[in-house]
N, C-alpha and C positions, 0 to 999 in steps of 0.2 A: 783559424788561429785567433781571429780577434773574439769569439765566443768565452774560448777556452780563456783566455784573458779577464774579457769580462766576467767571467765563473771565479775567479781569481780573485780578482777584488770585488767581487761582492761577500763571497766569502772572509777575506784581510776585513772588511767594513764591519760585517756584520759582528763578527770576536773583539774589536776594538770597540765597540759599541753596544754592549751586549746589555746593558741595562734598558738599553731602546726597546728592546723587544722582546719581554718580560712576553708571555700568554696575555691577549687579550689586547696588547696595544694595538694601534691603527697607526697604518702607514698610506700615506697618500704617494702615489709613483706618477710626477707629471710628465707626461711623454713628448717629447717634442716633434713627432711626424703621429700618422695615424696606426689604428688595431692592425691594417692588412697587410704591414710593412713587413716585412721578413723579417730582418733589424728586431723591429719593436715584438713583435712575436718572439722571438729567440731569447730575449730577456725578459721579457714576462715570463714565459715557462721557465726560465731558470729562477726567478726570484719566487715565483706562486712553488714551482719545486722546493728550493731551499726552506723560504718562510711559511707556506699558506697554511701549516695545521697549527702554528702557534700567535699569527698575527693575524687581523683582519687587514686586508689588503682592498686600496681604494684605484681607480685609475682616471687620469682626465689626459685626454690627447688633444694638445696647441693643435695638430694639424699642418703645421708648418711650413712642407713638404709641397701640400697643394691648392693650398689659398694665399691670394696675395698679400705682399709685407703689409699693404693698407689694412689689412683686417686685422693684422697681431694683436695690435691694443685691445679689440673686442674678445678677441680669443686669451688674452691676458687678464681681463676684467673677468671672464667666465670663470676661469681656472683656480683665481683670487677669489670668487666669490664660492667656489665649491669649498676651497680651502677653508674660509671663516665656516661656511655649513658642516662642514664632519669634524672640523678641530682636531687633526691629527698630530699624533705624536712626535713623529719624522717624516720627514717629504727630501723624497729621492726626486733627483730632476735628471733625469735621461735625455742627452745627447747636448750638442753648444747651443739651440735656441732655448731651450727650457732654460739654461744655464740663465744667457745673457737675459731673458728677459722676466725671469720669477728669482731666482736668487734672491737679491737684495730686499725685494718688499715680504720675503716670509722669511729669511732671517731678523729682520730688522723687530719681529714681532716674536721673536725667542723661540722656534721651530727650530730643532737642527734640521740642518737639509746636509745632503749625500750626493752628491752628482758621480755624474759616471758616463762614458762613452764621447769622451771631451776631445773633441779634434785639432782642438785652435791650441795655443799655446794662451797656460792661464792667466799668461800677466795683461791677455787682451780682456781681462773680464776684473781681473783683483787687481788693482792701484797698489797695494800696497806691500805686492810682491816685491822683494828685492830682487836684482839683474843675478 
């Protein structure tokens, strides 16, 4: 069920956003656990299914899952530094670490980003949500 879900709105995202993903753009997808996840697999083949012959598709995995909270930052600087290196169009952040810990510094720099597979309730990540 939560597949089918997530097929769901990626799909709603993708048609609302549909100038993103003209032929040719690049999309950076930051993963917040690793490739061998089930999880992260099941949405990568759905999104390289939906997009992969009209976007060029990027991926960087936080790793999150199985190195400790001490390393984030490192794994947050790498992720930020692939980001400046491909310069992509849109950056999807997959799951609440990607969220909590990439959001603000690549919006802040005019990237739309897309999140998706958000467990927490978002008013732990957006201030500026109203109750």
């Amino acid at each position: 069920m939560r597949f089918s879900s997530f097929s769901l709105g990626v799909v709603v995202v993708l048609l609302l956003a549909g100038h993103v993903f003209a032929s040719g753009k690049k999309i950076l997808i930051i993963h917040s656990y690793h490739p061998s996840l089930s999880w992260t697999m099941q949405y990568t083949h759905g999104i390289r299914d939906f997009l992969g012959a009209t976007v060029q598709l990027d991926h960087f995995y936080l790793d999150t899952k199985r190195i400790p909270a001490s390393q984030f930052k490192a794994r947050v600087e790498a992720a930020l530094a692939y980001y400046r290196q491909i310069q992509p169009d849109l950056v999807m952040l997959g799951d609440d670490n990607a969220l909590f810990l990439l959001w603000e510094p690549i919006a802040t720099k005019g990237t739309p980003v897309v999140f998706f597979g958000i467990n927490s309730n978002l008013r732990h990540y957006f201030d500026a949500i109203p109750p």
